[in-house]
ROGUVO-623218 format. One line per 5 residues: their letters; for each residue z, x, y of C-alpha. Coordinates in pm, 1 decimal, padded with zeros to 6 digits. Example, Ala and Ser with C-alpha at 12.3 -4.5 7.8 and 13.67 -1.06 7.14 Angstrom:
BEGIN
as	00780.0:01230.0:-00450.0 | 00714.0:01367.0:-00106.0;
***
This chain:
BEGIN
xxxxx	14539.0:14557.5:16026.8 | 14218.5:14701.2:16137.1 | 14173.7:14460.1:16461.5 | 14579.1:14554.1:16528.3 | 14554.1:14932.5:16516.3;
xxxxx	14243.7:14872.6:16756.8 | 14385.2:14644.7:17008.2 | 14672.6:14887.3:17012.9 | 14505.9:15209.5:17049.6 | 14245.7:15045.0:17326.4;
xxxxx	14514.9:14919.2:17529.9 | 14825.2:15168.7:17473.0 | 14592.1:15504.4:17466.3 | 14915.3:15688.8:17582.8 | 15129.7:15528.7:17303.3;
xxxxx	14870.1:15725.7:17061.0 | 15052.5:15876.9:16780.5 | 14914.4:16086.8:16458.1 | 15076.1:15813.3:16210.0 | 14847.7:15551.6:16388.7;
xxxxx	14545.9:15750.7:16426.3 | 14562.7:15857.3:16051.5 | 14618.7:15473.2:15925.4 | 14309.2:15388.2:16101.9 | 14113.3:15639.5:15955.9;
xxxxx	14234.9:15591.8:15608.4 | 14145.7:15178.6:15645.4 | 13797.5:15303.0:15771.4 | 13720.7:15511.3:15479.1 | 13909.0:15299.7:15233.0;
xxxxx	13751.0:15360.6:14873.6 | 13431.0:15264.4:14796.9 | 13286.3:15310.5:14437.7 | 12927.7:15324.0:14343.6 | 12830.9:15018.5:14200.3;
xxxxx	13033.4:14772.0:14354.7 | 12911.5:14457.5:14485.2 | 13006.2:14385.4:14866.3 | 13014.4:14168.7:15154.7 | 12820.7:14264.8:15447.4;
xxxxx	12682.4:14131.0:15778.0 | 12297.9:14269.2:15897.1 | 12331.6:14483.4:16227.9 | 12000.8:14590.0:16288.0 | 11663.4:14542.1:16191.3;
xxxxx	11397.0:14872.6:16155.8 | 11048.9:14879.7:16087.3 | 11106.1:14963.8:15717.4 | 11489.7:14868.9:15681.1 | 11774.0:14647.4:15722.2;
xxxxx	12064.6:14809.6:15855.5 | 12402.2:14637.6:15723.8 | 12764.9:14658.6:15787.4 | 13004.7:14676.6:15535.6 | 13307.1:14804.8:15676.8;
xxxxx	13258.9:15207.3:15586.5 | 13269.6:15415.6:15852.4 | 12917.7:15410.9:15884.6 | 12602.2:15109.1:15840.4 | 12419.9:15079.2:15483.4;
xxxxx	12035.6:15064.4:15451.9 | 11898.1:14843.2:15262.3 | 11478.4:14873.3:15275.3 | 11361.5:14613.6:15417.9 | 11119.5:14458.4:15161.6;
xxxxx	11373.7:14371.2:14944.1 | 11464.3:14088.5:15171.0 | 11306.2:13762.2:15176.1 | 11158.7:13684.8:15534.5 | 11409.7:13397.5:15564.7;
xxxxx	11695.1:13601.4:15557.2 | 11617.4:13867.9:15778.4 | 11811.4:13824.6:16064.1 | 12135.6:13969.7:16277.9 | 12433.9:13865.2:16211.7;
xxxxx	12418.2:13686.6:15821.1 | 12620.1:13778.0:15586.4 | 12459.6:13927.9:15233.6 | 12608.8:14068.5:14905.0 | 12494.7:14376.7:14839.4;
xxxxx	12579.7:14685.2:14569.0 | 12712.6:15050.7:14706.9 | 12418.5:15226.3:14565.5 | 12522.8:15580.6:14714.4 | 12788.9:15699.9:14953.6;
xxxxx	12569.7:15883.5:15187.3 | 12186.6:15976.7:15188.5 | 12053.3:16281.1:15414.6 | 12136.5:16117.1:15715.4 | 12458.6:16036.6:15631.4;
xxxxx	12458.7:15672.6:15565.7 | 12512.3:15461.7:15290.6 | 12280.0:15334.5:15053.8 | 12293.7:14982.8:14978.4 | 12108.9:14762.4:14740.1;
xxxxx	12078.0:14347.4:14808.0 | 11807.7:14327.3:14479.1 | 12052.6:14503.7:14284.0 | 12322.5:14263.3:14360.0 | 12132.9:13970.2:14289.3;
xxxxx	12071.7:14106.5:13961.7 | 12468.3:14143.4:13875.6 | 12543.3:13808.3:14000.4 | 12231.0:13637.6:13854.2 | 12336.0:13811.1:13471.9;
xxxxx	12700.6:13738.4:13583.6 | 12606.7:13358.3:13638.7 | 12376.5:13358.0:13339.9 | 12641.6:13501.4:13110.0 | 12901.2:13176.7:13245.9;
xxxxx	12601.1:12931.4:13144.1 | 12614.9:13081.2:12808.7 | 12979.0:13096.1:12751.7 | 12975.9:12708.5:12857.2 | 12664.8:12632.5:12628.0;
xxxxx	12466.7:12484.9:12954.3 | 12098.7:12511.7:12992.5 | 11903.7:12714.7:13223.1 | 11565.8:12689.9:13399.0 | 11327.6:12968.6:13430.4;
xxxxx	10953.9:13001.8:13466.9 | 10720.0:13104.7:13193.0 | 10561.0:13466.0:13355.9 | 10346.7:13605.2:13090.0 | 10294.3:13634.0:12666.9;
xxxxx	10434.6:13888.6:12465.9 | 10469.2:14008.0:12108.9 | 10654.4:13733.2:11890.8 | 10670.1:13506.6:12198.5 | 10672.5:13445.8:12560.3;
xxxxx	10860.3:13610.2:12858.7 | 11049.2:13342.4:13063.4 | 11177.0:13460.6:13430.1 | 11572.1:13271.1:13463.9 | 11607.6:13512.8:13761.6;
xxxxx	11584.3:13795.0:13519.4 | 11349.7:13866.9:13217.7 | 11432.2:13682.7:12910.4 | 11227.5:13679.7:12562.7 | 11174.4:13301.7:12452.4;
xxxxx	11040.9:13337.0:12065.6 | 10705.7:13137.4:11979.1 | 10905.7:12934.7:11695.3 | 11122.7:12801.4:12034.9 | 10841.7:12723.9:12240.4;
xxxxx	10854.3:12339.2:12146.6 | 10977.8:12070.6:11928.2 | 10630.0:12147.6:11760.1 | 10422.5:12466.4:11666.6 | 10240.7:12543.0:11990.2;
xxxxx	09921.1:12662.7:11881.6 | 09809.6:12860.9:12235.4 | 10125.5:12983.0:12407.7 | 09902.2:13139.1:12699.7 | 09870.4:12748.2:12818.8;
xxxxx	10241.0:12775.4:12907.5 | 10211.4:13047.0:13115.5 | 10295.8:12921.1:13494.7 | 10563.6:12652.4:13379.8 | 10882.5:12548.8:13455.3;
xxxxx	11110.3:12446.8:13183.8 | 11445.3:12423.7:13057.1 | 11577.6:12650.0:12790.7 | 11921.4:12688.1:12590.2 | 12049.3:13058.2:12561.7;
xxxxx	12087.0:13142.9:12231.2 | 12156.6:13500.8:12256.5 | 12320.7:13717.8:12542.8 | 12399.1:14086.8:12579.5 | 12477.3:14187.8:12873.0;
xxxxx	12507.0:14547.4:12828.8 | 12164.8:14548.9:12606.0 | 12054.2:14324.3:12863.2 | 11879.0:14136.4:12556.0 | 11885.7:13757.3:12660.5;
xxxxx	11690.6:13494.7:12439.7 | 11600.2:13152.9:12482.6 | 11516.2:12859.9:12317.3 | 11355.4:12548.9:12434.6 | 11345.5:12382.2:12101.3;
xxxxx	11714.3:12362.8:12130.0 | 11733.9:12243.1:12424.9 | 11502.5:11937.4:12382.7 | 11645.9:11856.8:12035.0 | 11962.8:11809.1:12212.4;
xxxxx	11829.8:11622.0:12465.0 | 11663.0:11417.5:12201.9 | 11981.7:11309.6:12009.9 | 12132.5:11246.1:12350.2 | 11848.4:10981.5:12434.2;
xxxxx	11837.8:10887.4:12072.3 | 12233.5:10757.3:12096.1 | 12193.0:10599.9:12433.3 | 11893.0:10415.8:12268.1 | 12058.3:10296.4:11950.9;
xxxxx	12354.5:10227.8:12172.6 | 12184.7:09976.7:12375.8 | 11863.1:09886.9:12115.8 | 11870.2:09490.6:12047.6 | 11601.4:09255.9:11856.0;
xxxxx	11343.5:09106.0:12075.8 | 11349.8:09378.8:12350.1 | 11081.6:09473.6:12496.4 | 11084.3:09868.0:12571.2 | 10857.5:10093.8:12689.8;
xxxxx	10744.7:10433.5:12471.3 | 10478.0:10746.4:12395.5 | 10238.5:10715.3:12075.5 | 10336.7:10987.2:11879.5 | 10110.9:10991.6:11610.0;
xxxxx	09869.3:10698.7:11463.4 | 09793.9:10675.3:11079.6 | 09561.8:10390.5:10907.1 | 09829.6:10167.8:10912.7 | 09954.9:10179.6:11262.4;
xxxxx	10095.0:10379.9:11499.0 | 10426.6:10565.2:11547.1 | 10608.9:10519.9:11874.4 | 10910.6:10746.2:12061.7 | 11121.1:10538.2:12189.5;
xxxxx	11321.8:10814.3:12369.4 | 11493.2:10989.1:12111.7 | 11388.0:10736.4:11827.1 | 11083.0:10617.3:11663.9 | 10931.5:10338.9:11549.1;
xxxxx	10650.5:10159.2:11377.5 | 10349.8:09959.7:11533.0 | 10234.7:09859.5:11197.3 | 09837.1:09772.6:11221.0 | 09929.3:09409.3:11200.6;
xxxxx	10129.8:09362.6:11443.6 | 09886.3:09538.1:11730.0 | 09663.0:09261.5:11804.0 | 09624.2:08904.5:11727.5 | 09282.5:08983.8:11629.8;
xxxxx	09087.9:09202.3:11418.5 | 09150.6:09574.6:11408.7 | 08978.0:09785.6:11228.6 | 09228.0:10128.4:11289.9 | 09472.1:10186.2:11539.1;
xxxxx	09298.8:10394.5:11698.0 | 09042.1:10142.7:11879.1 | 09322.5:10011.0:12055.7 | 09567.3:10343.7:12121.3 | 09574.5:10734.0:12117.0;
xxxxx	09832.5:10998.7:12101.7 | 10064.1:11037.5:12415.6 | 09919.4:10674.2:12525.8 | 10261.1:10519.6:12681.7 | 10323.7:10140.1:12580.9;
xxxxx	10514.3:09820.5:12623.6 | 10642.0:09707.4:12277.0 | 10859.5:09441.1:12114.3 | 11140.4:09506.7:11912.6 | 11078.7:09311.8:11602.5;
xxxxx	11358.5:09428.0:11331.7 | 11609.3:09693.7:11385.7 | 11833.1:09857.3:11072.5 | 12157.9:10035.2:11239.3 | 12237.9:10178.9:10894.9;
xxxxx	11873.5:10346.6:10847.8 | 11778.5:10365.5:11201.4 | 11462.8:10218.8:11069.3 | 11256.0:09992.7:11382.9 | 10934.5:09783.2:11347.0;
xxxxx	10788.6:09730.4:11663.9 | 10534.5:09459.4:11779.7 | 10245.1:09447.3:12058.9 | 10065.6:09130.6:11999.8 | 10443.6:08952.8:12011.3;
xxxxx	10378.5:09031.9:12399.4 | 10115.1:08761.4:12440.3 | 10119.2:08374.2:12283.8 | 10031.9:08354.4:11950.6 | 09682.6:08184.2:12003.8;
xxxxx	09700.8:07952.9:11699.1 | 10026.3:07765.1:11849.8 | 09758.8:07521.3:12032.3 | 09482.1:07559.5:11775.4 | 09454.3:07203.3:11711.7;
xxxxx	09400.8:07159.4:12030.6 | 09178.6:07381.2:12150.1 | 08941.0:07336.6:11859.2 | 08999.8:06943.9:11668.0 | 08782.2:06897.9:11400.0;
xxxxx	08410.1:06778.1:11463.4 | 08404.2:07036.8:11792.4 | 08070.3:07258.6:11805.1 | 08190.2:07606.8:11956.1 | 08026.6:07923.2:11981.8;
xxxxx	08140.3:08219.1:11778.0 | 08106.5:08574.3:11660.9 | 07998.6:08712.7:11317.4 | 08296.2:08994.8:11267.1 | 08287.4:09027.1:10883.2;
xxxxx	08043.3:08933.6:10571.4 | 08126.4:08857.0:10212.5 | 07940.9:08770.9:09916.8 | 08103.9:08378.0:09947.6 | 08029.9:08340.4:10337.6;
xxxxx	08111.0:08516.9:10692.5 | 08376.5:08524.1:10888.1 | 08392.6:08444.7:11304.2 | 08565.4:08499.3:11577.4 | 08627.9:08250.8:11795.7;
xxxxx	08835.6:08401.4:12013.7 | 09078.8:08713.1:12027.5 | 09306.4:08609.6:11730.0 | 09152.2:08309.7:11606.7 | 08921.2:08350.6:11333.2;
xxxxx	08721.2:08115.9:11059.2 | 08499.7:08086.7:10760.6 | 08157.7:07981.7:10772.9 | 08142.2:07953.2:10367.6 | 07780.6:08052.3:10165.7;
xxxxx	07790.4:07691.0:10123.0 | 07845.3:07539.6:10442.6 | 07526.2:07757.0:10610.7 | 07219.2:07584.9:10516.3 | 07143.5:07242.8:10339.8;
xxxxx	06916.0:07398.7:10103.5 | 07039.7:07682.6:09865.5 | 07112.7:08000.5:10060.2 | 07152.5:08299.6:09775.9 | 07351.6:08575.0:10034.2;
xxxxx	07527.8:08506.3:10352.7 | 07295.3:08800.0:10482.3 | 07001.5:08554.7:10441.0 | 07130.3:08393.0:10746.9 | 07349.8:08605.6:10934.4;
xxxxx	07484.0:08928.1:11058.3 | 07778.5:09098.9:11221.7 | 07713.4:09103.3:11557.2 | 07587.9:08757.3:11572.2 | 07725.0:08473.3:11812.9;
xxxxx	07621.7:08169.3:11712.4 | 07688.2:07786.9:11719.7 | 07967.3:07594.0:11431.0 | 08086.7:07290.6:11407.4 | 08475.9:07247.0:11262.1;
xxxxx	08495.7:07122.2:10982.3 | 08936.2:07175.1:10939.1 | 09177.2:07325.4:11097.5 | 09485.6:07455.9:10897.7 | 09770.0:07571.2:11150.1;
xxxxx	09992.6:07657.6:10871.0 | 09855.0:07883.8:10676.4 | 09584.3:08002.8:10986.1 | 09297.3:07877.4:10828.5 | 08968.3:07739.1:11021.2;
xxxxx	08660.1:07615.7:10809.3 | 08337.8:07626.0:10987.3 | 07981.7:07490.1:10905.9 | 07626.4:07505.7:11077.0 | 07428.5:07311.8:10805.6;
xxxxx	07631.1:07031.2:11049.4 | 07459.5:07060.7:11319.4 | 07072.3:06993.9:11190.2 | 07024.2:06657.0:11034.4 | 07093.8:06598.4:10597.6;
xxxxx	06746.7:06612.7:10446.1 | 06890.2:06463.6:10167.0 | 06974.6:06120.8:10369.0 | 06568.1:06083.3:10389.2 | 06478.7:06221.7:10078.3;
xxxxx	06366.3:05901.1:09887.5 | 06156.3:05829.3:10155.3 | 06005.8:06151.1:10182.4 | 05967.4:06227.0:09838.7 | 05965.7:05905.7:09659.0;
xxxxx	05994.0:05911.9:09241.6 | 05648.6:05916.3:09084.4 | 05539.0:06087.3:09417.5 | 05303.2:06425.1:09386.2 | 05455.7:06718.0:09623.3;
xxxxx	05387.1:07087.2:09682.0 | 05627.2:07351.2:09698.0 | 05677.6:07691.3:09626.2 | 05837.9:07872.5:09341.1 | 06178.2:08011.0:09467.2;
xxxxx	06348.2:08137.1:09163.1 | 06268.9:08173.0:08770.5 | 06523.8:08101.0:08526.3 | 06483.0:08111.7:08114.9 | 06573.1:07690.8:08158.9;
xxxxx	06381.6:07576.8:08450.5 | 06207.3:07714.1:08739.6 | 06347.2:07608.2:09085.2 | 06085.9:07462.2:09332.7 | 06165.5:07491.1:09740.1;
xxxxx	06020.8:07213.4:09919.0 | 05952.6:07120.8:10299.0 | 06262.3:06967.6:10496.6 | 06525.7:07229.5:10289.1 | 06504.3:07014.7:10000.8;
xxxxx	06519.1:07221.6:09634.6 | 06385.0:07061.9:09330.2 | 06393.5:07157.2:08935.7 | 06108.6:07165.8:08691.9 | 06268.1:07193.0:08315.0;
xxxxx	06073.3:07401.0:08075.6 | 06041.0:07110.0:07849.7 | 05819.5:06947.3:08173.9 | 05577.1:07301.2:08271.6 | 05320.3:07165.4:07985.5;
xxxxx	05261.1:06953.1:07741.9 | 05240.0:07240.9:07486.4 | 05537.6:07456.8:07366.5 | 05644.1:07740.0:07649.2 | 05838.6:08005.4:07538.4;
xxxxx	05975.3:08107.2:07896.6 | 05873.0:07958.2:08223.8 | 05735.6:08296.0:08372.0 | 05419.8:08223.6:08157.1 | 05315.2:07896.4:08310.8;
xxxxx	05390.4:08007.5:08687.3 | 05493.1:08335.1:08885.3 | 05776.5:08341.5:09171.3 | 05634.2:08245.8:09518.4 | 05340.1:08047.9:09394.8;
xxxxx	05257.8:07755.6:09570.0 | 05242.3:07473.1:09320.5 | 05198.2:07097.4:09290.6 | 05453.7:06901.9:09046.8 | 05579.1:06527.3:08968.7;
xxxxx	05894.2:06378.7:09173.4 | 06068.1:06210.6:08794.1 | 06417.2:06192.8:08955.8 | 06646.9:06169.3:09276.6 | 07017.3:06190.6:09313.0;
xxxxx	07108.5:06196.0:09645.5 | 07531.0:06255.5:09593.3 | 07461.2:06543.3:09324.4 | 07151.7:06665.5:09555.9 | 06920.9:06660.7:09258.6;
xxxxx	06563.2:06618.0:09259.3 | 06365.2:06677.3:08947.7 | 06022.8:06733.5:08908.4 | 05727.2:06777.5:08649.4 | 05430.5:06990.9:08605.3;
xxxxx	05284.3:06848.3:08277.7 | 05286.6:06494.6:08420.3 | 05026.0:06600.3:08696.4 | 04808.5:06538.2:08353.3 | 04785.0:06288.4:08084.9;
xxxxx	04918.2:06370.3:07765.3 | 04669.3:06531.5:07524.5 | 04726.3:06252.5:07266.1 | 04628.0:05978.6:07454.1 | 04264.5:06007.4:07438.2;
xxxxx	04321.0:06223.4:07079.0 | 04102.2:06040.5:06887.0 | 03803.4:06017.4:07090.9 | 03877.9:06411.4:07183.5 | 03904.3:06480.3:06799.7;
xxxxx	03715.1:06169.9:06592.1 | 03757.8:06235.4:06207.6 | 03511.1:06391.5:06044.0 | 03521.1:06635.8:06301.3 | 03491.8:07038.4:06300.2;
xxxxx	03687.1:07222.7:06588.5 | 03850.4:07582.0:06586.7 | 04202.6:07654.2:06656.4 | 04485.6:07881.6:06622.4 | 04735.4:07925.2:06290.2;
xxxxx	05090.5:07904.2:06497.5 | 05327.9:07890.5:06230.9 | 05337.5:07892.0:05899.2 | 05562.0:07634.5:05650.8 | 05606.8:07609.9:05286.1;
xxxxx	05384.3:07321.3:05270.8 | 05083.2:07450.7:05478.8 | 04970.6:07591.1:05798.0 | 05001.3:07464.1:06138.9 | 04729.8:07518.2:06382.9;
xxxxx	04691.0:07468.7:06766.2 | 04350.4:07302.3:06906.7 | 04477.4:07313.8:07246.9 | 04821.9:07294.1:07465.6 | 04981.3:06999.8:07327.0;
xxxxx	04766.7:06910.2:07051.9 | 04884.5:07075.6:06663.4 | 04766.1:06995.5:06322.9 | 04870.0:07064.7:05955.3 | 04677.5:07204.3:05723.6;
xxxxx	04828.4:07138.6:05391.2 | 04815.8:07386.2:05065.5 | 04573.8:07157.1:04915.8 | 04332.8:07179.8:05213.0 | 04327.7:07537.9:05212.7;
xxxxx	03980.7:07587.8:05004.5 | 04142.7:07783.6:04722.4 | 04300.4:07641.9:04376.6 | 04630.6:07720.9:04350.2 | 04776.5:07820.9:04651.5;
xxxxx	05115.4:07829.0:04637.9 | 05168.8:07984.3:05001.3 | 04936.0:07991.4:05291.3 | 05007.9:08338.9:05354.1 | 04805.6:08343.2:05093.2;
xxxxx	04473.9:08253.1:05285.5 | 04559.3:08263.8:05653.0 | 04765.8:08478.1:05924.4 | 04996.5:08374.9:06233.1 | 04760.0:08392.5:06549.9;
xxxxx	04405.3:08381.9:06319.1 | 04120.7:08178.0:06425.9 | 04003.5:07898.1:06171.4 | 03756.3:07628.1:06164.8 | 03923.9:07323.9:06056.1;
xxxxx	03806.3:06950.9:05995.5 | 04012.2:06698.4:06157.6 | 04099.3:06448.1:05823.8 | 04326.3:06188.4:05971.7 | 04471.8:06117.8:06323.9;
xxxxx	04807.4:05915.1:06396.7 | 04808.4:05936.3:06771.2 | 05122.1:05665.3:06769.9 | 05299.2:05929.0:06559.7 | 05139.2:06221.7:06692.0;
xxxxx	05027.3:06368.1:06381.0 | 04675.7:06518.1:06274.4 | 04581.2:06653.0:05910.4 | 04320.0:06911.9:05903.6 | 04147.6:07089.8:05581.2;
xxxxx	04023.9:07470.5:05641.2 | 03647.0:07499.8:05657.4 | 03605.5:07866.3:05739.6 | 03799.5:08134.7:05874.7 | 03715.8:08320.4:06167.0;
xxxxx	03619.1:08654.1:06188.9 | 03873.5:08764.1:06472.8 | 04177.7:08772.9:06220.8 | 04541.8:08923.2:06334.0 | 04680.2:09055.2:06019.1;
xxxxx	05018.9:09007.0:06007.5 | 05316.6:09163.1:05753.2 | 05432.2:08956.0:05466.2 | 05724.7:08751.3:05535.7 | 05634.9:08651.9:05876.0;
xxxx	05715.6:08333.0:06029.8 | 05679.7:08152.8:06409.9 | 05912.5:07866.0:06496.6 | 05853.8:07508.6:06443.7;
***
């Protein structure tokens, strides 16, 4: 109507009429209320303003910082709010920030009615929370920060996110935000599409969420699973975290998968071979490989042969003479040289052996050690039995009590001390039970052999009262060699015990009566006692 009246009154000025002239004048000043968003077009540009034309009878001004320096220029078209009718110079006062704000709260109020999300940009921390610009202030509380407490909400200051809008008044203009909404949503929606498409003996990619000692939990997008421990690495792991660490991203294997429970076991080593599928091959029985010491056990050590592949080198299998501890021989850390003894693919079992590789000492022994042969040695361990003799070549031997001496021993310690070097008998050799036994006493003759010319009858010699019987007192004249003294050779009439007369351990001059060295028997009378007695209680006896 506007262009009409114009074109008419510009080209007809003599066709003018009052009814015309007031219609155009009405249009021209047609209402305009404070507050009111309108369409305008920028006329002008001033040092310190934008001038802006929207359809009153004369331009708004809008100040010119409120413009972006993009959109300053003649001619585009901007909404803007009526602000005031007139200022002091009589034009109107517009607003273009002002009408950004209605239109950003009127867009942010449609997002809300629809349940959308919006994006805004963390600007600074406040009580209770953080304050999020979404093209107007909005308070995002610390509990909705994240799926998870955030511990230092300052470090979020500066980013962009995405936030659901929980609460909106627009005439409080209270807005509120959550992000932990918005992301739990988002969650369930990758979750479904997951389990939607999820199959046995995928492999997927995820994020390490979290590790415990017994493996590692993995998002999946929207759904976990577990990397148990044993299924990370065909080796040995100690804890899952030598291999992996929180927020670490990962190819896995789907290994089971329960719709029902949602429930998913993942695997990593399933992405490589399985290293004991060519075992056989790789190491056949008799092979000499090298290998490292991962683990140590009272019964033997464990290697590693390679990633995966690991076998026992038993206590037994080290050394070819008697090795007490594993330690003894190895440690962890160690790489050293086995042969194979077996390979079990079945149950993954590898038996290993480096006594193998240095030649049997026992397959010489005879001729090295040779029964009735003298050899030296040293004392390697005491027992009450025996005492256990380590010679040259890793060869062990055994010397029985009954063969340290030729006199009674009451434990071996008393004849010979751990680590002394010693001389002894070879008596015995079994090469299949790896036996060889071996004497002390028979380094000497035996004490009754030459008895009678030692001890002739008639004789006086001292010895020691060793036990006492009902029938008399035995005494000692040296290792080997005992006599009795019977009650009637006591020197006193009517003994009727030899408690009596003499003590266990007293020293008595005795006179040798009769000798049967086939027998190995001696009778003895008492002469005199000696004057170094050891008194001893009543009642006392000392084996026979």
């Amino acid at each position: 109507m506007e262009e009409k009246l114009e074109k008419q009154l510009v080209s007809e000025p003599e066709e003018w009429d009052v009814e015309d002239l007031e219609a155009l004048y009405a249009h021209t000043l047609s209402p305009f209320r404070e507050g009111e968003i309108l369409k305008g077009k920028i006329v002008k540009v001033e040092k310190n303003a934008v001038l802006v034309d929207v359809g009153y009878k004369s331009e708004g001004i809008i100040p010119l910082e409120e413009f972006p320096p993009q959109e300053v220029a003649v001619g585009n078209e901007i909404e803007v709010v009526l602000e005031y009718r007139e200022d002091e110079e009589g034009r109107v006062v517009l607003s273009r920030e002002r009408a950004e704000r209605i239109r950003r709260w009127n867009e942010l109020e449609e997002l809300y009615q629809r349940g959308e999300p919006v994006e805004g940009v963390v600007v600074s921390r406040v009580k209770g929370g953080l304050m999020v610009d979404v093209g107007v202030k909005a308070f995002l509380p610390a509990s909705q920060a994240d799926l998870y407490p955030v511990r230092t909400l300052e470090k979020l200051i500066g980013q962009r996110f995405v936030f659901k809008i929980v609460k909106f008044d627009k005439g409080e203009r209270n807005i509120v935000l959550s992000r932990r909404l918005y992301l739990e949503e988002e969650r369930e929606k990758q979750k479904q599409e997951r389990l939607a498409t999820l199959e046995v003996g995928q492999t997927v990619e995820g994020e390490i969420t979290k590790i415990t000692d017994y493996g590692a939990f993995v998002d999946l997008g929207g759904v976990g699973g577990l990397l148990h421990l044993s299924n990370m690495s065909w080796g040995r792991v100690s804890h899952p975290s030598d291999l992996f660490s929180v927020g670490q991203r990962i190819q896995v294997k789907v290994l089971e998968f329960n719709r029902e429970t949602e429930r998913i076991s993942l695997g990593y080593k399933q992405l490589t071979p399985d290293p004991w599928e060519k075992v056989e091959q790789k190491y056949p029985e008799g092979s000499v490989v090298q290998a490292r010491v991962v683990d140590i056990t009272d019964y033997g050590a464990f290697l590693e042969l390679e990633e995966g592949i690991e076998g026992l080198l038993h206590l037994s299998q080290m050394a070819w003479q008697r090795v007490k501890h594993p330690s003894q021989v190895v440690k962890v850390g160690d790489v050293i040289e086995v042969m194979v003894l077996s390979v079990d693919k079945e149950n993954r079992r590898i038996s290993l052996g480096t006594k193998q590789l240095t030649p049997n000492p026992w397959d010489v022994v005879e001729e090295r050690y040779p029964v009735g042969s003298t050899v030296t040695g040293k004392v390697k361990a005491i027992t009450h039995f025996g005492v256990f003799v380590s010679l040259p070549e890793g060869v062990d031997g055994f010397i029985h009590i009954s063969e340290l001496s030729w006199g009674k021993v009451e434990h071996p310690s008393a004849v010979v001390k751990k680590g002394e070097a010693i001389e002894a008998k070879v008596l015995d050799i079994d090469k299949e039970k790896e036996h060889l036994t071996l004497s002390l006493k028979q380094l000497t003759p035996h004490p009754w052999q030459a008895i009678e010319q030692k001890y002739p009858v008639g004789s006086v010699v001292e010895g020691e009262v060793v036990s006492l019987a009902d029938f008399g007192a035995f005494v000692r004249l040296e290792p080997g060699v005992e006599g009795l003294i019977h009650l009637s050779q006591l020197g006193k009439p009517h003994v009727s015990r030899p408690e009596e007369v003499v003590s266990l351990g007293q020293r008595v001059q005795v006179e040798v009566l009769r000798i049967d060295a086939e027998e190995r028997k001696m009778s003895l009378r008492l002469v005199a006692e000696s004057t170094e007695e050891r008194e001893e209680p009543p009642g006392s006896e000392h084996p026979t």
